[in-house]
C-alpha positions in Angstrom: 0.0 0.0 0.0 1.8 3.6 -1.0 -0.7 5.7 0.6 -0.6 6.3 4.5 -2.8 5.0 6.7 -4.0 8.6 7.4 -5.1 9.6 3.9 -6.9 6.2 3.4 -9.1 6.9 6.6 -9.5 10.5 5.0 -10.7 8.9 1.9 -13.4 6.4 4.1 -14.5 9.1 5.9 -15.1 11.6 2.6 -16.7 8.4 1.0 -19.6 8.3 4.0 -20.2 12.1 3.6 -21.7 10.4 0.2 -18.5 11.4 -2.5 -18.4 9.1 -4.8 -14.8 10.1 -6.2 -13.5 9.0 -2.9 -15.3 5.6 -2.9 -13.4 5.1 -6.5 -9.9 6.5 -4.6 -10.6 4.0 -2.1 -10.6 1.2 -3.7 -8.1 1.8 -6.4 -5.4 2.6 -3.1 -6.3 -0.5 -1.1 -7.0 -2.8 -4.3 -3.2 -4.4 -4.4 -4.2 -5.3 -0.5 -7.9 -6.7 -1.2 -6.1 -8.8 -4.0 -3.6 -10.1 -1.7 -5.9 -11.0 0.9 -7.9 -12.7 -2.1 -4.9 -14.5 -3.1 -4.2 -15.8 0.7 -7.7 -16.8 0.7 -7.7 -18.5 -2.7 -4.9 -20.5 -1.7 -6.4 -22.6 0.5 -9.4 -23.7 -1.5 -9.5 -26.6 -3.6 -7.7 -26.5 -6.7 -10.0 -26.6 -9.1 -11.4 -23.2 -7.6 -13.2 -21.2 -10.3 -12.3 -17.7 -8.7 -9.8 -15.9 -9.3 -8.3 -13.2 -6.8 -9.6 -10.4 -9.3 -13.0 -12.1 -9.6 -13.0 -12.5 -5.7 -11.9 -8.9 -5.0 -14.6 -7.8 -7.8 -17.4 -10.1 -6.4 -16.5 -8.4 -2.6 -16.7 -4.8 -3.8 -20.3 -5.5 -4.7 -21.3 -6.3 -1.7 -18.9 -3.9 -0.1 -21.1 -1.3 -1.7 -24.2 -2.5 0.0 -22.7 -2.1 3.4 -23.5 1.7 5.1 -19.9 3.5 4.9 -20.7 4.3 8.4 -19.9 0.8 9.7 -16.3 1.0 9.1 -14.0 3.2 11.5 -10.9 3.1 9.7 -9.4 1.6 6.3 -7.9 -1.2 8.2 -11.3 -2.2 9.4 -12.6 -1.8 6.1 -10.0 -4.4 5.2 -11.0 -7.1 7.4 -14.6 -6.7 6.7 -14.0 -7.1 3.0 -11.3 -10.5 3.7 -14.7 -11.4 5.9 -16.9 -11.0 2.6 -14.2 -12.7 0.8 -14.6 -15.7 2.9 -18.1 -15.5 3.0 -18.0 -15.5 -0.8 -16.3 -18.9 -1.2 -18.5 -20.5 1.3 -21.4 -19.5 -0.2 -19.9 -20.7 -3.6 -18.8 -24.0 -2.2 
């Protein structure tokens, strides 16, 4: 991640005063860290796993977008909500 944790939790906080430029910002600064917790994730499934990291990471986001901003506190909260939708994905696809 190349932004610090500061202006990510700037960015969370703009994005639940409702601007949408700052949901995009978001995700494109933590996207390299949803992919790799996708890719940890994806590692232990079976190996003929249809998903891959991007597809997980993609298939989170939607649902990430259904969640009120105002839950999260801070971007690394954010984070472990979405690896939690991320597992909750592949369970549901299993």
């Amino acid at each position: 991640m190349d932004s610090a944790p500061g202006v990510l939790t700037l960015l969370l906080h703009r994005m639940k005063a409702g601007d949408q430029v700052a949901e995009s910002e978001l995700f494109e600064q933590l996207y390299s860290d949803l992919r790799r917790i996708a890719r940890r994730l994806l590692s232990a499934e079976r190996p003929n796993q249809t998903l891959t990291p991007t597809g997980l990471v993609h298939c989170a986001y939607l649902r990430l977008r259904e969640i009120d901003p105002e839950a999260f506190r801070d971007h690394r909260h954010f984070l472990r909500v979405a690896g939690k939708v991320m597992r909750q994905l592949l369970v549901d696809q299993a």
